[in-house]
C-alpha positions as CSV (number, residue, x, y, z in Angstrom):
1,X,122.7,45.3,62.4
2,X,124.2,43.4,65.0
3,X,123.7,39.4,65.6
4,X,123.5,37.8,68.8
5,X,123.0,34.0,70.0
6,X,120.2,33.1,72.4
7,X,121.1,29.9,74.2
8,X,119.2,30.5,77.6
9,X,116.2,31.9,79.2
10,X,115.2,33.1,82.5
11,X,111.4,32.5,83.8
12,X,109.8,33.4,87.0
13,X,108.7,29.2,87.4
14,X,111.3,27.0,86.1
15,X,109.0,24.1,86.0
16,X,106.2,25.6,84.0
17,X,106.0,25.0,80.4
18,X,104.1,28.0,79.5
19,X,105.3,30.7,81.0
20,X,106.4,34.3,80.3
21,X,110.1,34.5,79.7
22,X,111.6,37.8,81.7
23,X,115.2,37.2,80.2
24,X,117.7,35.7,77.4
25,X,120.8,35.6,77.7
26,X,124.1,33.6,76.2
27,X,126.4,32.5,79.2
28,X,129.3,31.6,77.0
29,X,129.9,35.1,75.7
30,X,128.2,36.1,78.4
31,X,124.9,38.4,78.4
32,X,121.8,38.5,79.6
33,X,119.3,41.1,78.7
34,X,115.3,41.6,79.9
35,X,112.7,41.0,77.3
36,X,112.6,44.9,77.5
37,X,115.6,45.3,76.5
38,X,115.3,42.6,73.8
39,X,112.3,44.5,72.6
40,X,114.1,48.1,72.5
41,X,116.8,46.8,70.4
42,X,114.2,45.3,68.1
43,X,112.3,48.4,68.0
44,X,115.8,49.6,67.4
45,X,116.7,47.6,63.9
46,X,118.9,45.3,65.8
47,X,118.7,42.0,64.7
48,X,119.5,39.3,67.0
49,X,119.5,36.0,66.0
50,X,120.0,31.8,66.6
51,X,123.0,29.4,65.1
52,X,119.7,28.3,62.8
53,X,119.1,31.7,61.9
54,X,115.6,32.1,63.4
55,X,114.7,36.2,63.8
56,X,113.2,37.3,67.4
57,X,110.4,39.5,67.0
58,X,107.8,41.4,69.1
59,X,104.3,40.1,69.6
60,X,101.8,42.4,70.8
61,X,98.5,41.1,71.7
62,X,95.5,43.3,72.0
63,X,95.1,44.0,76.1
64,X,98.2,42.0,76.8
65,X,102.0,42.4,77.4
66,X,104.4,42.8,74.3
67,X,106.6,39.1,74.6
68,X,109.5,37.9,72.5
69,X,108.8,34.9,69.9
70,X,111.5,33.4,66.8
71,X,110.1,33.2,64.1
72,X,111.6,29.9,61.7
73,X,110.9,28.3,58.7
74,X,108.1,30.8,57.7
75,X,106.1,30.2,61.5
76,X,106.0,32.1,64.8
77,X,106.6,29.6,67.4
78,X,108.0,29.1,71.1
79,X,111.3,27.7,70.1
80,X,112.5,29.8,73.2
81,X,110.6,28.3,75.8
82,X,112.8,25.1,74.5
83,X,115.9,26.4,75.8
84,X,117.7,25.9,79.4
85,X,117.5,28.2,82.0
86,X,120.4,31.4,82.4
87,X,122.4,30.6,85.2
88,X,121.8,33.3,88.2
C-alpha cells in the first residue's frame, strides 16, 4: 500500500466553509491529485494517509456525488475542510 500526506485542499470558493473539495494535494513533496483520482486509488487498495494517521475514505450518498472524508478516532468527519488551500 502506498502512504501519502494531505496538507492542502483546493475548492471552487475559498471562503465557504462547506464546500465540495475538487483537489488534495501536498506542496512540499509536491502533488496534487482530483478527488477522482483520490477515489480511484482508494477503490484501488491504496491507502493514503495524514501525520495523525487518519484513513481517507469514499462516501457515497444515495442521489449524490461520491466525496472524500478521514476518518479518526473511530468517526467520519471533515478534518479536510480544516486544511489550507493548494497553491495554484
Amino acid at each position: 500500500m502506498a502512504n501519502c500526506q494531505i496538507t492542502c485542499i483546493t475548492k471552487p470558493n475559498v471562503n465557504s466553509s462547506h464546500e465540495h473539495i475538487t483537489h488534495v494535494g501536498n506542496p512540499s513533496v509536491p502533488w496534487k491529485l482530483t478527488v477522482e483520482q483520490v477515489i480511484q486509488n482508494i477503490d484501488s487498495n491504496v491507502d493514503p494517509r495524514n501525520g495523525k494517521t487518519a484513513y481517507v475514505g469514499v462516501q457515497r450518498p444515495a442521489g449524490r456525488r461520491a466525496y472524500i472524508q478521514t476518518y479518526a478516532d473511530g468517526d467520519w468527519n471533515n478534518n479536510l475542510l480544516s486544511l489550507n488551500q493548494c497553491p495554484l
